[in-house]
N, C-alpha and C positions, 0 to 999 in steps of 0.2 A: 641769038645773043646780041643784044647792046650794043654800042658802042661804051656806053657808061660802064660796063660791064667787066670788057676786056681786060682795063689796070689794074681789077684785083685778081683775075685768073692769073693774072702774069705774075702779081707778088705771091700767090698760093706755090706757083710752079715754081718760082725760084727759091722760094724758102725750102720746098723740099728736097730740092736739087742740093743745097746745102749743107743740109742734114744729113742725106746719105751719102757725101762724101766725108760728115766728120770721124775724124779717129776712133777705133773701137777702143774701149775702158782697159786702162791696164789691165795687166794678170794680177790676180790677188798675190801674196807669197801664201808658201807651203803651209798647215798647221805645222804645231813645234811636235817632238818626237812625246812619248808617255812613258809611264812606269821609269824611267831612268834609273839603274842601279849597279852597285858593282861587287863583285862577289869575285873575293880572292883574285884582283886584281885586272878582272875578266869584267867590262863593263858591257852592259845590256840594254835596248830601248826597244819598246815596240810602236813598229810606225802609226801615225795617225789616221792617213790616209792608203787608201791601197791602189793610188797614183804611180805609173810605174819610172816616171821621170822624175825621179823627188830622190836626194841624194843629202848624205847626212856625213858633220864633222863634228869632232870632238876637240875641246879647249882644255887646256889645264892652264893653273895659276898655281903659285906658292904665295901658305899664309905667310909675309913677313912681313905681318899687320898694315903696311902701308903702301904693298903693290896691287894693284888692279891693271895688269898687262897679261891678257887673254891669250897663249900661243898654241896652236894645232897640234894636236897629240899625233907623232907620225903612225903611219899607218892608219891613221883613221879620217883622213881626210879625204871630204865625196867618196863616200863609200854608201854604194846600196844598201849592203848589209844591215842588221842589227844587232853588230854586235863587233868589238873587237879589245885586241889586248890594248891597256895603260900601264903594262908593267915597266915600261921606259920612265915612266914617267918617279918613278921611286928611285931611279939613282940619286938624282940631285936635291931630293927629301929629307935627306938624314937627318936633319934638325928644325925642316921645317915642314907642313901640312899641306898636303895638295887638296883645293877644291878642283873638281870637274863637271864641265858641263855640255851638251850637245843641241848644236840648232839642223834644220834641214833647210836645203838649199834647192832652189827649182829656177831653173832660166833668170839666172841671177841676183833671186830674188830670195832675200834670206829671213826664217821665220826667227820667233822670240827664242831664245835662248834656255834652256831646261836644265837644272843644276841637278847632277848625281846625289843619289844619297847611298849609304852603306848597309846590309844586310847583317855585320859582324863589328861588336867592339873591336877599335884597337887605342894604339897613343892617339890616334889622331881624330876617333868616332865613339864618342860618349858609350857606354853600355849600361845598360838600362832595365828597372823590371819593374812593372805595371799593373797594378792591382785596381778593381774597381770597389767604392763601397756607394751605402746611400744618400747618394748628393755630392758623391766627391772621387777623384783619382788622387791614388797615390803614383808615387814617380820616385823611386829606390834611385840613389844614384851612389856613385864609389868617387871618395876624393881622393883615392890612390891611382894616381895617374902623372903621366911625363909632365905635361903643361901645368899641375898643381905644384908637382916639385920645383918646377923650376919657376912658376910666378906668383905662386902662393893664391892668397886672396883675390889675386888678381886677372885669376882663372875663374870661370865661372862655368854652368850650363844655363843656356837658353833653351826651355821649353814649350815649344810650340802647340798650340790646343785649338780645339771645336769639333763645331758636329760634324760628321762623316757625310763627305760631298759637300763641303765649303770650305773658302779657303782659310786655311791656319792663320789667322793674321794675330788673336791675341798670344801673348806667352810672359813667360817668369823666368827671372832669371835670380839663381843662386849657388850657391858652391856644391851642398848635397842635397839630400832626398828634400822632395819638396809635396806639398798638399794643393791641387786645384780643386776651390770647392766652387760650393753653389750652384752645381750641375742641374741639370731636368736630372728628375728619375725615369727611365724607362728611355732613354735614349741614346745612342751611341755617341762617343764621343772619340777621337782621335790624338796624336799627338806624334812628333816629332824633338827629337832633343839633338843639340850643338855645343861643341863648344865656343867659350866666346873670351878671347884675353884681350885685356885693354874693352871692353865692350864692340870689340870688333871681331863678327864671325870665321871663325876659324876651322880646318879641316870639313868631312865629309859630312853632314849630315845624318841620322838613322834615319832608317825607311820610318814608312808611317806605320802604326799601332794603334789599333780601335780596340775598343769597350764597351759592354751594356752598363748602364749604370742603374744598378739593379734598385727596386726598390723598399722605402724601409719595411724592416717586419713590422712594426703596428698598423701601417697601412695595408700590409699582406693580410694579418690577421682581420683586419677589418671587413678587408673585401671578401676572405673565406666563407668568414659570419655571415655578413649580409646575401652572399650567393646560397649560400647552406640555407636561411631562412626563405628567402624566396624560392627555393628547391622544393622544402617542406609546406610549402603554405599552397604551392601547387600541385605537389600533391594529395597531400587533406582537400582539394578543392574538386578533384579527378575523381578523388574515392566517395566523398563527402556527396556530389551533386546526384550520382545514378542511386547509391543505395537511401537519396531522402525520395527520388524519385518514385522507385520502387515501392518502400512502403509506405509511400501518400495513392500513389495513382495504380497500384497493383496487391491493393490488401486480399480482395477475393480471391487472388492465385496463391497468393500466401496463406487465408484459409483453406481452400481445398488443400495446399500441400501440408498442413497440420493437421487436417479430416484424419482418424484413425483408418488404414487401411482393412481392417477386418472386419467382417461383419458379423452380427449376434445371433447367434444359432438360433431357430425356431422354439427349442423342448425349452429355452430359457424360461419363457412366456407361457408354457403350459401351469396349470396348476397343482399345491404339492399335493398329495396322499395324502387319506382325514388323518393318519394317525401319526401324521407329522406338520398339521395344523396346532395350534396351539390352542389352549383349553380356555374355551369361551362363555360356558353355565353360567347363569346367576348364581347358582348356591355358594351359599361364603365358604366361606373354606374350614376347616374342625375348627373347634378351638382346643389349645393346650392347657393344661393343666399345672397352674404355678401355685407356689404357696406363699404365704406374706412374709415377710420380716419385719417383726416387731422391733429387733434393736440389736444393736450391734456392739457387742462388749470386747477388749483388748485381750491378746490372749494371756498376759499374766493373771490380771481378774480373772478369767474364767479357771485359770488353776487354784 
């Protein structure tokens, strides 16, 4: 080695020497919990990961349209589990709509936040029924409800739409039954409905709800048709090819199989007995014996 040499070995070794003393990369946080839902007050998540340090709480809020103050649902705080009561949290609801939601917590590092949704109408969670047609969802909804009586028009449902496995982001929002069209045919599509007073979301959410959206019958009929005829066109083609085959390049087997099987007795060919020959002489034959008629009179004349 060099002496020119040396000064860069040296900057190689200290560069590395440098490197593996830098900090290793934070911890990621936890993923957020899934399915989120609450069923008879009984709220549920299932974890994302199956990390055995990863610990989960639950938040409630009251809709009183203009609080956004997130507080720990007791008993549900850092809790392994997946699952525990919110039933506390309906004392202080009587007039107003709880949303809830659940994050997990790992070495103090907290993931996104995941909002509850409801399995069951009540006052506070839209009820809903969902029809599909071709090109379109329908979405039954009921304006007999606590928040219509008491804000009128100024109640609404938002309903949330798309295809299954993306996220909801378009939706509509009206007081009843509403129509999403313009759909794919032959696709699933989902939904979610809210309600919304002042256009700010209020109470629990419904779980989500998919659909085929079936498609129209003249296209059905179409596709029957055309499958029915390429059916039929392959088979005339199946049937059609062996038997032209057959009798173009198999006529002699088809004549032998039309040969009469029996065969002509010998005495056919013998010849008959003279006296069932027929009668061969020249001699002419008698002659008979006629008489003329001169004329031929009416039988009244001749009387």
């Amino acid at each position: 080695m060099t002496l020119k040499m040396l000064p860069n070995v040296l900057c190689v070794l200290l560069v590395s020497q440098v490197l593996s003393e830098a900090p290793p990369a934070p911890p990621a946080p936890p993923a957020p919990p899934q399915n989120i839902h609450v069923d008879k007050w009984q709220l549920t998540w299932s974890p994302a990961t199956d990390e055995g340090d990863v610990t989960y709480t639950a938040q409630y809020t009251y809709s009183s349209f203009e609080s956004n103050v997130w507080t720990d649902v007791p008993g549900c705080v850092r809790t392994s589990l997946n699952s525990c009561s919110v039933i506390s949290t309906k004392a202080g609801s009587e007039h107003d709509c709880v949303m809830i939601r659940v994050q997990a917590e790992r070495r103090g590092l907290t993931s996104k936040a995941v909002k509850a949704c409801s399995n069951h109408g009540d006052t506070c969670t839209p009820d809903f029924i969902l029809t599909a047609g071709p090109g379109y969802l329908t979405v039954r909804l009921s304006t007999n409800n606590t928040l219509a009586s008491e804000h009128a028009y100024n109640a609404q449902h938002r309903v949330y739409y798309g295809k299954e496995g993306e996220p909801l982001q378009d939706y509509k929002d009206d007081v009843a039954s509403m129509i999403i069209d313009k759909l794919q045919e032959g696709q699933r599509y989902c939904i979610k409905v809210q309600y919304m007073v002042y256009h700010i979301p209020v109470g629990l959410a419904t779980c989500t709800q998919c659909e085929v959206i079936p498609e129209s019958r003249k296209d059905s009929q179409q596709t029957v048709i055309a499958v029915s005829v390429v059916v039929v066109v392959v088979l005339l083609l199946f049937l059609f090819l062996p038997i032209a085959y057959f009798f173009i390049f198999q006529s002699g087997t088809i004549k032998k199989w039309l040969r009469p099987p029996c065969k002509i007795p010998d005495f056919f060919l013998d010849p008959l007995p003279e006296h069932l020959l027929p009668n061969t002489s020249s001699s002419p034959p008698p002659k008979e014996h006629c008489d003329v008629i001169s004329s031929i009179f009416p039988e009244e004349v001749r009387e």
